[in-house]
BALOBA-1460 file (C-alpha; in Angstrom, 3 decimals):
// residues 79
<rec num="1" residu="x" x="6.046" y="127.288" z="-24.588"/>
<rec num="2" residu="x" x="5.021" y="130.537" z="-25.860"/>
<rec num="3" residu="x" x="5.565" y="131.798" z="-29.540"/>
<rec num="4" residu="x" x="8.098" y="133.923" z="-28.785"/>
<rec num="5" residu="x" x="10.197" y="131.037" z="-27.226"/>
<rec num="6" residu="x" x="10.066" y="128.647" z="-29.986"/>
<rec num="7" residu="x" x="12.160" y="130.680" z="-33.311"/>
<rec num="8" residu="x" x="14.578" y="130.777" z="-29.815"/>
<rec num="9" residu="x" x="14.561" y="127.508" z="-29.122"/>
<rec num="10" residu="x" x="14.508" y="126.129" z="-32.967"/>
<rec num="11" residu="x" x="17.460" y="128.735" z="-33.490"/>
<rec num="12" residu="x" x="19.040" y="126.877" z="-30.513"/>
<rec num="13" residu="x" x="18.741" y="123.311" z="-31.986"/>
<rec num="14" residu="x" x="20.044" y="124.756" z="-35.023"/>
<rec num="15" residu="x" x="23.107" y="125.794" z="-33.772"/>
<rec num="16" residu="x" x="23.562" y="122.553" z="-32.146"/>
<rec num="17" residu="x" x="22.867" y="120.394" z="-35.093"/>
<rec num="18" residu="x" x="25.386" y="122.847" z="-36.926"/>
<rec num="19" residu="x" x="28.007" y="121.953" z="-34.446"/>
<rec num="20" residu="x" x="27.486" y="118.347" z="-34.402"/>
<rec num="21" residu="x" x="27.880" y="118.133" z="-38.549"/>
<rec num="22" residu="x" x="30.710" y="120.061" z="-38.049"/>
<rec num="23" residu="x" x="31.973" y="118.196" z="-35.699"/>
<rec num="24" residu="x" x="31.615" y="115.051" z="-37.767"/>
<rec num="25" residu="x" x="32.904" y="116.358" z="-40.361"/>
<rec num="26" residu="x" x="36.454" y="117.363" z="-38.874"/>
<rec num="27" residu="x" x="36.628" y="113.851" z="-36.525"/>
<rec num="28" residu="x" x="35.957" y="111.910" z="-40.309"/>
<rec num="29" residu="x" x="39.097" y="114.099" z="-42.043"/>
<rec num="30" residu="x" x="41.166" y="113.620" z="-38.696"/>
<rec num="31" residu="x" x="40.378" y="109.422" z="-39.140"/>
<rec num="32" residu="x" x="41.524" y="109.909" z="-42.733"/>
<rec num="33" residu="x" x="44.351" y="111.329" z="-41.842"/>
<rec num="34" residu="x" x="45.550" y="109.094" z="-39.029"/>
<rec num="35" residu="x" x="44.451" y="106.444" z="-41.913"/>
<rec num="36" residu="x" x="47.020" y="107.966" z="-44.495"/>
<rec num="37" residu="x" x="49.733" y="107.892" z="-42.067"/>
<rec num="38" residu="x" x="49.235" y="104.575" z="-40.897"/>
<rec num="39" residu="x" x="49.734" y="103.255" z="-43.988"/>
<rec num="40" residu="x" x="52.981" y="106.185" z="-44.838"/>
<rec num="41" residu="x" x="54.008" y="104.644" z="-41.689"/>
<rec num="42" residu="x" x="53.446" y="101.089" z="-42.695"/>
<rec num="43" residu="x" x="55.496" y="101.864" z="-45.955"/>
<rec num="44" residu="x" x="58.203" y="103.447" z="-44.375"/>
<rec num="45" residu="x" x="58.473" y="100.397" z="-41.659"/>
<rec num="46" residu="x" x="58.517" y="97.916" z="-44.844"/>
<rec num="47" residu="x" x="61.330" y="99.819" z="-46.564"/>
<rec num="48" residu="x" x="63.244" y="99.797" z="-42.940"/>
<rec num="49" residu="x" x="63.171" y="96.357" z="-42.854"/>
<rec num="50" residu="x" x="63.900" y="95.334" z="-46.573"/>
<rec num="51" residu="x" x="67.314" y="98.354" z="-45.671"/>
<rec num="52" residu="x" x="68.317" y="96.185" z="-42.261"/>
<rec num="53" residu="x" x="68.034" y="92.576" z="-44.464"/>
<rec num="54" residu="x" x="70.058" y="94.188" z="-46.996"/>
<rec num="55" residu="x" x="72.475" y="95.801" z="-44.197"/>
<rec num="56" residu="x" x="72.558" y="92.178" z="-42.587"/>
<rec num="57" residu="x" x="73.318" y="90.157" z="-45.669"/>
<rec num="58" residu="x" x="76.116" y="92.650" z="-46.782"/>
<rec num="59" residu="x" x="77.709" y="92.672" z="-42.836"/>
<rec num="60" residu="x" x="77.921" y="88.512" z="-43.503"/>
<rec num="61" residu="x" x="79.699" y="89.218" z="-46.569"/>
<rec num="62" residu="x" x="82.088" y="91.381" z="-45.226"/>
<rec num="63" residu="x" x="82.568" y="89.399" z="-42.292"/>
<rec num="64" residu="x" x="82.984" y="86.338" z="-44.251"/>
<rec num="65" residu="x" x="85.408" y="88.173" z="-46.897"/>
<rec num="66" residu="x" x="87.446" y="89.010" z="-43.387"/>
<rec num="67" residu="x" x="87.771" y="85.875" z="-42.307"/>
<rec num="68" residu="x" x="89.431" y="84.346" z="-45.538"/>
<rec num="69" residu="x" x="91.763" y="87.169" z="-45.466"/>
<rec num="70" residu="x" x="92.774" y="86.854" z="-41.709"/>
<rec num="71" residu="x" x="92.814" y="83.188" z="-42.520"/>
<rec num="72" residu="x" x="95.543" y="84.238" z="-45.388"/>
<rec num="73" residu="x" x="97.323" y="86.359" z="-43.011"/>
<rec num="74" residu="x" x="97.536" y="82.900" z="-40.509"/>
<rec num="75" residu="x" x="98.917" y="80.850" z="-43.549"/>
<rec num="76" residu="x" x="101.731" y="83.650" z="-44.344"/>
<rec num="77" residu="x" x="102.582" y="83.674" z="-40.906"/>
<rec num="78" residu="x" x="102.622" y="80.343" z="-39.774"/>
<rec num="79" residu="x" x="104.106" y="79.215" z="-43.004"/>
């Protein structure tokens, strides 16, 4: 390699090395990211299934509630 090569060259590997931290840096806030929503995600899958328990005890209810009144209805019409 001559002298006038090498500033060339280093400039080159320069460059490169720039890239890669930059690189690095962007795939490290992407992984945070996909990070914080996993865990929004997580939340909102938690909340979703405490809502369906609470949707599923409260159906029972009213389906129980129904069948004492249709059971009423059976007594006034049967007699």
């Amino acid at each position: 390699m001559t002298a006038t090569h090498q500033p060339d060259a280093l400039a080159s590997l320069e460059d490169r090395i720039q890239q890669a931290v930059q690189l690095v840096v962007r795939l490290r806030q992407e992984k945070d990211a996909a990070f914080a929503q996993v865990a929004e995600a997580r939340a909102e899958a938690g909340k979703l299934a405490d809502e369906l328990a609470a949707l599923q005890a409260e159906r029972k209810q009213v389906r129980t509630r129904i069948e004492k009144l249709l059971e009423q209805i059976e007594q006034l019409s049967g007699g």
